[in-house]
C-alpha positions in Angstrom: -14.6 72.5 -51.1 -18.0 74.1 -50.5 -17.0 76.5 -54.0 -17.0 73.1 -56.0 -20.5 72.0 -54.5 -21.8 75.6 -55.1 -21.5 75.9 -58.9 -22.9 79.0 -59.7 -22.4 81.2 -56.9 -19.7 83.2 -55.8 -18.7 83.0 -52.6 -19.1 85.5 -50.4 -18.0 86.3 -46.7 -22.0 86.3 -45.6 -22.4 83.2 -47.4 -19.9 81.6 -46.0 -20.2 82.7 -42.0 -24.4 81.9 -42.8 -23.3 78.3 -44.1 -21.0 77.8 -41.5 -23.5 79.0 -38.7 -25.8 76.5 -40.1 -24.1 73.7 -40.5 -22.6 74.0 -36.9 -26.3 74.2 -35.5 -27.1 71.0 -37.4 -24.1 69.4 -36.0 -24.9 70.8 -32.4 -28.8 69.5 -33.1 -27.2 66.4 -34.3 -25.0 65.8 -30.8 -27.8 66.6 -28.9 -30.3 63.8 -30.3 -27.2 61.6 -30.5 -27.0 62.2 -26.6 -30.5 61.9 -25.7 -31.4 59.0 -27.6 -28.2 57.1 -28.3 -25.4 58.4 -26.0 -26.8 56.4 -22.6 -27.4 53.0 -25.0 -23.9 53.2 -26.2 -22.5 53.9 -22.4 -24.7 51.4 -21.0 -23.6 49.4 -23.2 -20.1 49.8 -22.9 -20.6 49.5 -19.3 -22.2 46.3 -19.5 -19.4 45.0 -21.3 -16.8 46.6 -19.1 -18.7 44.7 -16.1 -18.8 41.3 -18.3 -15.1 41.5 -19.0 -14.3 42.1 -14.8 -16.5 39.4 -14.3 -14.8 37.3 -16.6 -11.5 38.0 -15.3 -12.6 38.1 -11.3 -14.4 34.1 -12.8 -11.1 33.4 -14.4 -9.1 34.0 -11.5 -10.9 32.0 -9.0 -11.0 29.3 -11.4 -7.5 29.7 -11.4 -7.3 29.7 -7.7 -9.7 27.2 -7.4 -7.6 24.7 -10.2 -4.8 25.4 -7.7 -6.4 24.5 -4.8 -7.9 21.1 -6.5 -3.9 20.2 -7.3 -2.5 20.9 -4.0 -5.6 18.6 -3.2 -4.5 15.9 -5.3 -0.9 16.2 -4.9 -1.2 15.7 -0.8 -4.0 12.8 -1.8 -1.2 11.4 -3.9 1.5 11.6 -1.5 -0.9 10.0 1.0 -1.7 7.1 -1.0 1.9 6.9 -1.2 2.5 7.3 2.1 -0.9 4.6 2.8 0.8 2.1 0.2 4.6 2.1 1.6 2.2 1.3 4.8 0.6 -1.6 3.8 3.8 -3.3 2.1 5.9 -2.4 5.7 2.6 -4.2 7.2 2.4 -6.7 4.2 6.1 -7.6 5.1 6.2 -7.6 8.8 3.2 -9.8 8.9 5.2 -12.3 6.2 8.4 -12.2 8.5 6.0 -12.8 11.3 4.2 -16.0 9.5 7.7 -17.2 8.2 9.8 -17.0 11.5 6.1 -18.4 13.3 6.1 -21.7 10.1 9.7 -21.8 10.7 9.4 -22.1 14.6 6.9 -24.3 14.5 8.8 -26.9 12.1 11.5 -26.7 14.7 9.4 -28.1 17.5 7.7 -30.8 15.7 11.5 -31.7 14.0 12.5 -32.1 17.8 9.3 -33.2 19.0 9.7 -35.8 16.2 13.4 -36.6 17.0 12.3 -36.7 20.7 9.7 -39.5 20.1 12.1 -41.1 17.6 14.7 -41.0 21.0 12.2 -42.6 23.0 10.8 -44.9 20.1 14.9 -46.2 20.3 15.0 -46.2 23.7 11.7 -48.4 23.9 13.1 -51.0 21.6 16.1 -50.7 22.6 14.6 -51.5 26.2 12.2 -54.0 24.6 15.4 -55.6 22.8 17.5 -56.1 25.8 14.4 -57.8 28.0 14.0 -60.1 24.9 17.6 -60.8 24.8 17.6 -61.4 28.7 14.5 -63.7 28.3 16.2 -65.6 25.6 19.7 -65.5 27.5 18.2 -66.3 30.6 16.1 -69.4 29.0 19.3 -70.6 27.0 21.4 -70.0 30.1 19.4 -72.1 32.2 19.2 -74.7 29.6 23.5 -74.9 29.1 23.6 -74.7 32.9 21.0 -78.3 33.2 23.0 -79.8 30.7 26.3 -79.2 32.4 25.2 -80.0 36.0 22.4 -82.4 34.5 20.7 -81.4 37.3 18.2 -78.7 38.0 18.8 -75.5 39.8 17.2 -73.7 42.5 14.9 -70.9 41.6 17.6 -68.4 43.5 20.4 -70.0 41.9 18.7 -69.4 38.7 18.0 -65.9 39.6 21.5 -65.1 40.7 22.9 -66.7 37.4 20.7 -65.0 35.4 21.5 -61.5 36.9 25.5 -61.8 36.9 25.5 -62.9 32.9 22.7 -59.7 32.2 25.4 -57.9 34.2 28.0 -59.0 31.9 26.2 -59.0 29.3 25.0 -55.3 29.7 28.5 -54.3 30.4 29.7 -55.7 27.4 27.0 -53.7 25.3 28.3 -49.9 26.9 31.3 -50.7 26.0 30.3 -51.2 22.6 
């Protein structure tokens, strides 16, 4: 190669050993300023980079862990509002049981309370009924009973009548 570049020279062995020598010193001179001026930039900066890229990856992975952590966190916050919601619906539906079987009680009492005062109410008239009827039977008895004797009768002869027709009469009406 070097006999192309040389043109008109032979080569000889001296030439050849004195061109080598020379070009090895230039390359030796040539790694030495490379290493004093360039050699630490490049390593620094290969170092820097080296340290960038385990950052990256140490930040990566605790992201990672962190991203982890956040879903276990919102899986067990899930689950709890889950858990919080089946809750409220038990609650929800006890209290409605409660508030039905508490309306249905209630209407129970005032249906008998109402059947109860209807009873009485019956009983009452019933009551008021018979006193009228013995009023009116006593009144028209005494009246039949003048007519018949054309006479008047004695207030206890009065009473006594009246009591043994109420008796009859009353008897009359249970058998009914």
């Amino acid at each position: 190669m070097l006999d192309q570049l040389v043109v008109g020279e032979a080569a000889t062995p001296s030439t050849t050993i004195g061109t080598m020598i020379v070009v090895s010193g230039a390359f030796l001179i040539l790694m030495l300023l490379i290493k004093k001026f360039a050699w630490g930039a490049i390593t620094d900066l290969l170092q820097k980079r080296e340290n960038k890229i385990a950052n990256d990856l140490d930040s990566a992975e605790k992201s990672r862990i962190a991203a982890a952590k956040l879903e276990e966190e919102r899986q067990n916050k899930l689950l709890s509002s889950k858990s919080e919601a089946a809750d409220i619906i038990k609650d929800a539906k006890e209290s409605g049981d409660q508030n039905r079987q508490k309306i249905l009680t209630e209407t129970n009492d005032e249906v008998s309370r109402l059947r109860e005062k209807a009873r009485q109410d019956i009983s009452q008239e019933h009551e008021e009924a018979l006193a009228s009827v013995k009023d009116e039977v006593a009144s028209l008895s005494l009246q039949i009973a003048e007519k018949i004797l054309n006479k008047e009768l004695t207030p206890d002869a009065h009473e006594a009548l009246i009591n043994s027709y109420i008796e009859g009469l009353g008897k009359s009406n249970e058998v009914r």
